[in-house]
N, CA, C and O atoms as a MOPAC input file, in Angstrom:
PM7 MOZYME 1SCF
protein

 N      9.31900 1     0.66000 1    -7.75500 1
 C      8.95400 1     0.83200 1    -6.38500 1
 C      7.49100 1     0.44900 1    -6.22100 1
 O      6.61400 1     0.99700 1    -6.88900 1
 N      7.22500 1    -0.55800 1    -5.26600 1
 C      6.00200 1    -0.79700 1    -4.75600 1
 C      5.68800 1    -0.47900 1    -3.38100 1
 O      6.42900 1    -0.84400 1    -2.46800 1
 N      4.54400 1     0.23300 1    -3.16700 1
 C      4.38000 1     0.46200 1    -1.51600 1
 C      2.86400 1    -0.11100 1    -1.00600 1
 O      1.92200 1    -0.20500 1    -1.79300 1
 N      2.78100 1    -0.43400 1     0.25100 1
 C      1.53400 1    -0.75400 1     0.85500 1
 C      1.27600 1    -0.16700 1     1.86200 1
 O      2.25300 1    -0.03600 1     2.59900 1
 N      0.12600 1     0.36100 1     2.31500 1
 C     -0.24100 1     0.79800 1     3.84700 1
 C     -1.60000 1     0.57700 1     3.93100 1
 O     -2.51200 1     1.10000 1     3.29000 1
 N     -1.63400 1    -0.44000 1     4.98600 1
 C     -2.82800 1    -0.64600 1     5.82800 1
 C     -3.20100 1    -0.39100 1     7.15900 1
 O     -2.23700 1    -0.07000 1     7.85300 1
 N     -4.27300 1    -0.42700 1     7.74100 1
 C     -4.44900 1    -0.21900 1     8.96800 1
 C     -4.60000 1    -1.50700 1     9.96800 1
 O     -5.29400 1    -2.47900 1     9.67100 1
 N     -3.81100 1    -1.38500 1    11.28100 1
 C     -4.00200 1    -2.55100 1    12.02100 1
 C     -3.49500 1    -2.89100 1    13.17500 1
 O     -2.51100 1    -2.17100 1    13.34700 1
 N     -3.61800 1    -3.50800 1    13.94600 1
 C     -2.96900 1    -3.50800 1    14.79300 1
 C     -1.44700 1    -4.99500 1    15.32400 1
 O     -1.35800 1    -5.93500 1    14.53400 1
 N     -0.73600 1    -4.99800 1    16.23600 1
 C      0.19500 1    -5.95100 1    15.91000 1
 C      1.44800 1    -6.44300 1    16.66500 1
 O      2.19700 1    -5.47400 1    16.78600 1
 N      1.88100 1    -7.32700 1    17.11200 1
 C      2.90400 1    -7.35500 1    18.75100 1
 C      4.03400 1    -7.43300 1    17.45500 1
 O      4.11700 1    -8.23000 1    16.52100 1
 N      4.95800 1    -6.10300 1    17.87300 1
 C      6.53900 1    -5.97300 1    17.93700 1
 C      7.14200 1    -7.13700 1    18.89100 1
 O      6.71600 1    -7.52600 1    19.97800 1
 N      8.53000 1    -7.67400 1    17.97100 1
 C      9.11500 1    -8.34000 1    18.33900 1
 C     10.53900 1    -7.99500 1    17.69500 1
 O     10.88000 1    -7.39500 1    16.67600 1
 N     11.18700 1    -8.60700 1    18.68300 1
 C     13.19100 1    -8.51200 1    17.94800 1
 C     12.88100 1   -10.13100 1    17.05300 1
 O     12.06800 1   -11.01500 1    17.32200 1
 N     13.74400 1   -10.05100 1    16.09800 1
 C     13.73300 1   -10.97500 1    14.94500 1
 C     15.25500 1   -11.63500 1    15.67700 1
 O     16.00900 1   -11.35000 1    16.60700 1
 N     15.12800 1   -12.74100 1    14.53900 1
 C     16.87400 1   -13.94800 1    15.17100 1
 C     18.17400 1   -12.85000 1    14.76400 1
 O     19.21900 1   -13.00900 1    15.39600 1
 N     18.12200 1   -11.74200 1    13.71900 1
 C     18.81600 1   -10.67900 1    13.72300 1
 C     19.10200 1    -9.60500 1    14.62100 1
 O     19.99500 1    -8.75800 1    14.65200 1
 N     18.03300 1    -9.87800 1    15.40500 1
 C     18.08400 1    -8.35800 1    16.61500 1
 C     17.34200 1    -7.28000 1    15.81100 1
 O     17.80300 1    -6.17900 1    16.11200 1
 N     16.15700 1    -7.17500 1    14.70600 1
 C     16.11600 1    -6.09800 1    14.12900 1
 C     14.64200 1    -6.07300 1    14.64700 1
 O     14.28300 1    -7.08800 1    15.24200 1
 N     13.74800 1    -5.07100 1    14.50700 1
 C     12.41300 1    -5.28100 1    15.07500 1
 C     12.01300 1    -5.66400 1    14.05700 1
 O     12.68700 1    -5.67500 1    13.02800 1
 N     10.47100 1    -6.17400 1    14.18000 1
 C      9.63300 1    -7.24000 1    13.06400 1
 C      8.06400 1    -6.94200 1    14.00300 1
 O      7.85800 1    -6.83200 1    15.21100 1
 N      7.38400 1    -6.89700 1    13.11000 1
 C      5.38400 1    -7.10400 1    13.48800 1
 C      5.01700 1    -8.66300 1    13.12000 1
 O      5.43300 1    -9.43600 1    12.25700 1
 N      4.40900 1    -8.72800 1    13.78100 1
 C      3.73100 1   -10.25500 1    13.63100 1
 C      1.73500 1    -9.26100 1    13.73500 1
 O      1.17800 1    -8.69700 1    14.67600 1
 N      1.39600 1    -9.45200 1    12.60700 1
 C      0.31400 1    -8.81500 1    12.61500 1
 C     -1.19800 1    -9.23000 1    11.66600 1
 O     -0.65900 1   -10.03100 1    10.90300 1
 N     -1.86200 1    -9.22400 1    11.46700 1
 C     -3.13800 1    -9.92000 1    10.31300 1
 C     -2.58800 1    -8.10200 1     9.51500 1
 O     -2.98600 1    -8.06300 1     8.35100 1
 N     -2.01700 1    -7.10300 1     9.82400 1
 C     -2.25600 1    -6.03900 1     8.89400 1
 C     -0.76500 1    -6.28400 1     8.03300 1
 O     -0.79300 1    -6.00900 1     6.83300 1
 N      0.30400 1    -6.70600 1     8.52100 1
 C      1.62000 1    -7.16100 1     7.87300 1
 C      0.98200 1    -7.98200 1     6.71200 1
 O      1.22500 1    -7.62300 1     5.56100 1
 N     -0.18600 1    -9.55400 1     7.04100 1
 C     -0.28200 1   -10.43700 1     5.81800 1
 C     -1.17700 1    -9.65000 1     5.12100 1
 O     -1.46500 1   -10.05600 1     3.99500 1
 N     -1.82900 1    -8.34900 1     5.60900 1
 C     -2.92400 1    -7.47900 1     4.59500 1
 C     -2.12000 1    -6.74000 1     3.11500 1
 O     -2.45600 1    -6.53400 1     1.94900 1
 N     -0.98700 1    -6.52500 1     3.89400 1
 C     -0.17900 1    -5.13600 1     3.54400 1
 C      0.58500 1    -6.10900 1     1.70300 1
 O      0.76500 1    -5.66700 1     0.56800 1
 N      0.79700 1    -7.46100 1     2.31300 1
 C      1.90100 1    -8.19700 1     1.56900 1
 C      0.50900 1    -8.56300 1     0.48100 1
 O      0.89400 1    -8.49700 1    -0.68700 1
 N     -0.53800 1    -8.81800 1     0.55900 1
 C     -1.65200 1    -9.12600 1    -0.22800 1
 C     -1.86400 1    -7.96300 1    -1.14000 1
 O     -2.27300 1    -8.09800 1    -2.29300 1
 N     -1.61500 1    -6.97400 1    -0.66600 1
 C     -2.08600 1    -5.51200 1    -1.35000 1
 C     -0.87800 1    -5.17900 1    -1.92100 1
 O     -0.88900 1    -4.07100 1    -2.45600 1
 N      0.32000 1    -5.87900 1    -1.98600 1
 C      1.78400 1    -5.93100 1    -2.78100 1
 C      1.58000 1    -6.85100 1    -4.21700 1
 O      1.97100 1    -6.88500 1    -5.38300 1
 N      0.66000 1    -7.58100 1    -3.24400 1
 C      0.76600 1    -8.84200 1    -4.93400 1
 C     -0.18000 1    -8.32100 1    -5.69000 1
 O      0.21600 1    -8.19200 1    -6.84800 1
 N     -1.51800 1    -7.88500 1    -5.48400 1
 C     -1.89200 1    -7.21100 1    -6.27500 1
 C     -1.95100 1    -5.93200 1    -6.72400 1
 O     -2.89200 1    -5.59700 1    -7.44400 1
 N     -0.92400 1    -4.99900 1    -6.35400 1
 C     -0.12700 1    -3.67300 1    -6.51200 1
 C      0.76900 1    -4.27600 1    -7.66900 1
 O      1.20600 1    -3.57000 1    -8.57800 1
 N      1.04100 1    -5.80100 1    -7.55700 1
 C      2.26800 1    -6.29900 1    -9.30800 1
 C      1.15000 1    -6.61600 1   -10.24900 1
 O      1.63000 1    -6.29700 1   -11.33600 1
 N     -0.00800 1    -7.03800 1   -10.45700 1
 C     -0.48600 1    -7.65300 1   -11.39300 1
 C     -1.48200 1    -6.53600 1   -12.18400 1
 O     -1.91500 1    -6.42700 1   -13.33100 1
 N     -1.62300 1    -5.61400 1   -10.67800 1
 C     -2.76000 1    -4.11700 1   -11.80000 1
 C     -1.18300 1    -3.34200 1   -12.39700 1
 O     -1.17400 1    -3.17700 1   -13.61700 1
 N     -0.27400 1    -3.01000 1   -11.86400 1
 C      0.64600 1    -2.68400 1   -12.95500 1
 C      2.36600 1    -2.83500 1   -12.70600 1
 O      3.26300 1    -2.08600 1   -12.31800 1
 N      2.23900 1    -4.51300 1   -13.25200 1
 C      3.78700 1    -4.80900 1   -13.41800 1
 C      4.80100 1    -3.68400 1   -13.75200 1
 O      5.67300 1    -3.40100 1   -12.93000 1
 N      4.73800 1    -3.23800 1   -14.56700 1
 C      5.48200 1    -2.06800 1   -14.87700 1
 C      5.69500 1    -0.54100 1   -14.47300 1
 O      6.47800 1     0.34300 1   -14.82200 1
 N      4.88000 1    -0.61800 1   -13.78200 1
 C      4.79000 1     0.97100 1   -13.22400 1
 C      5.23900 1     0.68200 1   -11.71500 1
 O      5.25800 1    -0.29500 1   -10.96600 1
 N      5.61400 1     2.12500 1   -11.65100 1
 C      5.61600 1     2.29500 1    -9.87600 1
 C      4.25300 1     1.96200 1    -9.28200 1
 O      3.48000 1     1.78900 1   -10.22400 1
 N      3.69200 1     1.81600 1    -8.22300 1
 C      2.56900 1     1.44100 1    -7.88300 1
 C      2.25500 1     1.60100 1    -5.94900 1
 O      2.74700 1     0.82000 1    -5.13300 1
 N      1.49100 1     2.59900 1    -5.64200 1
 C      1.45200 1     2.81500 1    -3.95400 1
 C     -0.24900 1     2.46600 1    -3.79300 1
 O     -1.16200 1     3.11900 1    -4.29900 1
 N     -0.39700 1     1.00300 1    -2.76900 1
 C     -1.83600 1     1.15100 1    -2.30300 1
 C     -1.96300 1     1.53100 1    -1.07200 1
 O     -1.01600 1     1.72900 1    -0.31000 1
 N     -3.54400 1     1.69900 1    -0.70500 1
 C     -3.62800 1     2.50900 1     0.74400 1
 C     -5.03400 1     2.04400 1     1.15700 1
 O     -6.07800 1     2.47400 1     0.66700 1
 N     -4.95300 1     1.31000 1     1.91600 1
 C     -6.01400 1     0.71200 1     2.28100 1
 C     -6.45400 1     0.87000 1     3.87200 1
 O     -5.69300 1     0.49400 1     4.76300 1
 N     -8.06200 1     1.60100 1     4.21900 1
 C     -8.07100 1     1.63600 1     5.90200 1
 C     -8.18100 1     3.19800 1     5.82800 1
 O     -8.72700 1     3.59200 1     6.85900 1
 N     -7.80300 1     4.42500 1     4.83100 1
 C     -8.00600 1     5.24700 1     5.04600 1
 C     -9.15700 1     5.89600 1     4.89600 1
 O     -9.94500 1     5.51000 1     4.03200 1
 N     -9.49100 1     7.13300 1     5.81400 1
 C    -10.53500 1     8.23000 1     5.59000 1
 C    -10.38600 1     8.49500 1     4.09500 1
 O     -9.39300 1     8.11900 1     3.47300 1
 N    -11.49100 1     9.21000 1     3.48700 1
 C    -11.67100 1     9.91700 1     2.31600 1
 C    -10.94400 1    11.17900 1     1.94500 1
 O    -10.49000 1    11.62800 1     0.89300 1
 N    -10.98800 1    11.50000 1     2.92300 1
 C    -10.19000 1    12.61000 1     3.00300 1
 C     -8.62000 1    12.55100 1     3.08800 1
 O     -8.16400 1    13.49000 1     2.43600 1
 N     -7.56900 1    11.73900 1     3.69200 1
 C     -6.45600 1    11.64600 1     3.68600 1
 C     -6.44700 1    10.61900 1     2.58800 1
 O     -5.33000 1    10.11000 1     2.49700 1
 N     -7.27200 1    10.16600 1     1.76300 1
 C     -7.01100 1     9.57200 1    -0.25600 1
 C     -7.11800 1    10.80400 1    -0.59100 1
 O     -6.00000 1    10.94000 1    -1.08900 1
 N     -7.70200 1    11.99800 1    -0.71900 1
 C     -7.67300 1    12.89800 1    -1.08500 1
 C     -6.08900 1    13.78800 1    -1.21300 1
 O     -5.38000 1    14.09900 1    -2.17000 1
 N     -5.96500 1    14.03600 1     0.62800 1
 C     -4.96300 1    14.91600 1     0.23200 1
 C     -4.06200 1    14.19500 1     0.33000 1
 O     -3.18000 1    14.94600 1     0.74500 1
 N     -3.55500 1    13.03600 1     0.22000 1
 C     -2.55500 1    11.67500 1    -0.54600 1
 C     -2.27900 1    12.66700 1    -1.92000 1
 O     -1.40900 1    13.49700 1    -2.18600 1
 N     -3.79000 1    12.00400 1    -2.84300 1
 C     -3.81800 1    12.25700 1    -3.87200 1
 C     -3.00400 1    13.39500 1    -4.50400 1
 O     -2.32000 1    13.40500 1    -5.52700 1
 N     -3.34200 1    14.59900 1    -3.36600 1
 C     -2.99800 1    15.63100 1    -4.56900 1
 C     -1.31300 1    15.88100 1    -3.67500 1
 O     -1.08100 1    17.08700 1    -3.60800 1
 N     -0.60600 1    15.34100 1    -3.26900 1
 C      0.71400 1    15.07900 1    -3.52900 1
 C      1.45200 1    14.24000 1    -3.93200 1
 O      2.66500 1    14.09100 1    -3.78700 1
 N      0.30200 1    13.36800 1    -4.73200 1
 C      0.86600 1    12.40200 1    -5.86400 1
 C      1.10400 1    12.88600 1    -6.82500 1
 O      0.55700 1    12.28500 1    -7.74900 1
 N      1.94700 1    14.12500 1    -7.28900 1
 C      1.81200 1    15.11700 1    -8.60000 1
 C      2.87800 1    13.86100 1   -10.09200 1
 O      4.08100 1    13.61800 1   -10.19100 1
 N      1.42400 1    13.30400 1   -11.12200 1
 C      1.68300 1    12.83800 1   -11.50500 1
 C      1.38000 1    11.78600 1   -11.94600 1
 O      1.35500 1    11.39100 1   -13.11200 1
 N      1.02000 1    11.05300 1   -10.55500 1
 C     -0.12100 1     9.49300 1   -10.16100 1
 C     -1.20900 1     9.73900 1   -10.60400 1
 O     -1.82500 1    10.80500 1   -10.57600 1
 N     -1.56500 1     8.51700 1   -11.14200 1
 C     -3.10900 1     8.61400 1   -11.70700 1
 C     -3.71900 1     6.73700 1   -10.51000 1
 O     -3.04800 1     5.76500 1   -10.16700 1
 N     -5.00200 1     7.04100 1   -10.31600 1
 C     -5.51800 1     6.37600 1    -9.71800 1
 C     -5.89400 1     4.88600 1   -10.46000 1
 O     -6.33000 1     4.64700 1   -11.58600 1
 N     -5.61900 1     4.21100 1    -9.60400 1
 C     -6.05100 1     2.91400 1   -10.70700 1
 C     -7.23600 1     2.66000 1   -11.15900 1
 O     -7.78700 1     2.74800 1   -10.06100 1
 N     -8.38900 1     2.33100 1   -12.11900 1
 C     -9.53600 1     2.10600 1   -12.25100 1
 C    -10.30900 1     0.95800 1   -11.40400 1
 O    -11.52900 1     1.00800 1   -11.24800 1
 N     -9.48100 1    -0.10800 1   -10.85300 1
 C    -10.29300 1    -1.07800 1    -9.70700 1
 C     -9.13100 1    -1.04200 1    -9.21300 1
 O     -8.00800 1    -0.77300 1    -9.63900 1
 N     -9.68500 1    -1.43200 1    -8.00700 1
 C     -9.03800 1    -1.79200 1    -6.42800 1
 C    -10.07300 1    -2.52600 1    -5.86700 1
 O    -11.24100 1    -2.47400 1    -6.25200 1
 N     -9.63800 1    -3.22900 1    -4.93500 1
 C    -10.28200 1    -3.75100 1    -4.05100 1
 C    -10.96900 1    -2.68200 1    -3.09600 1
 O    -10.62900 1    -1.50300 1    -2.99800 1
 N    -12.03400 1    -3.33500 1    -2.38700 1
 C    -13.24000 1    -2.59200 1    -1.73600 1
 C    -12.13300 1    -1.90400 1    -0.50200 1
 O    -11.36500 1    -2.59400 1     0.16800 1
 N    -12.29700 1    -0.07600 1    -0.37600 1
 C    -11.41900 1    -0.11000 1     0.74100 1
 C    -10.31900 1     0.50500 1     0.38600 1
 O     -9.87300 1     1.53400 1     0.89300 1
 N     -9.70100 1    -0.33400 1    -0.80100 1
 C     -8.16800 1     0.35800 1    -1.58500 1
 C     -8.24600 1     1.19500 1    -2.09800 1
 O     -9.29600 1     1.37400 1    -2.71600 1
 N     -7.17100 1     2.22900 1    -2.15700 1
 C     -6.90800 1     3.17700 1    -3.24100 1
 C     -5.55800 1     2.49100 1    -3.87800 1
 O     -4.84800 1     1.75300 1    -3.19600 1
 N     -5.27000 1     2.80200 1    -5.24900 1
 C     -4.41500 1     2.11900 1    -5.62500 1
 C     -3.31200 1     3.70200 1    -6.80700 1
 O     -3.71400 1     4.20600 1    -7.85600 1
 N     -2.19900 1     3.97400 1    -6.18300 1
 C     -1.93900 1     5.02700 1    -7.53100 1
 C     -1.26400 1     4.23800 1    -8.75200 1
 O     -1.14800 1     3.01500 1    -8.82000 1
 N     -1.09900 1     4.60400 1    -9.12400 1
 C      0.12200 1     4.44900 1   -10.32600 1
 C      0.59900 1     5.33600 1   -10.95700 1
 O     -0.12700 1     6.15300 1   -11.52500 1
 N      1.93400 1     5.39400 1   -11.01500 1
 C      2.95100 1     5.93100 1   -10.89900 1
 C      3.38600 1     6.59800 1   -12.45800 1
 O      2.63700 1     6.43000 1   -13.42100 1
 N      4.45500 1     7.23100 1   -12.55500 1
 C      4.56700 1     7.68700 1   -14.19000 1
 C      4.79700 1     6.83200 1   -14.78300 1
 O      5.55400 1     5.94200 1   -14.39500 1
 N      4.11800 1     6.84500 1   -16.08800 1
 C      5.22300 1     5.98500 1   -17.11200 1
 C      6.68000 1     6.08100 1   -17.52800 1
 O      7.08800 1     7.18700 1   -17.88300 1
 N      7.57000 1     4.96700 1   -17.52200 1
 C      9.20700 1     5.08700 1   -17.26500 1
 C      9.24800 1     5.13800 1   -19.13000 1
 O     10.32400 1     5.23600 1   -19.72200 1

């Protein structure tokens, strides 16, 4: 499992499916912070969070029971990682 959350703003639209879809600069943020959520750890679960207060990385953090924080991220990111499988 990989997750991303950024902050941003973004026009909703129905897709050629009928399903909703964002067209957004925080959608191509979110998918950037996916690719490098695979390369700091291919193997692990991996959740980044980018755009937040200090305080909601905080209390993120401590209901990550388990996650350990990555040692770099990008300026901005928090990055967890997940248990070892």
């Amino acid at each position: 499992m990989r997750a991303a959350v950024t902050v941003g703003e973004g026009a909703v639209f129905e897709d050629v499916n009928g399903r909703p879809a964002v067209a957004s600069p925080a959608s191509r943020r979110a998918n950037e912070l996916l690719a490098i959520a695979r390369t700091v750890a291919p193997d692990r679960p991996c959740f980044a969070l980018e755009g937040a207060s200090e305080l909601v990385v905080t209390l993120l953090g401590q209901r990550l029971t388990g996650w350990e924080r990555a040692p770099t991220a990008p300026k901005g990111t928090t990055i967890w990682l997940g248990p070892r499988s």
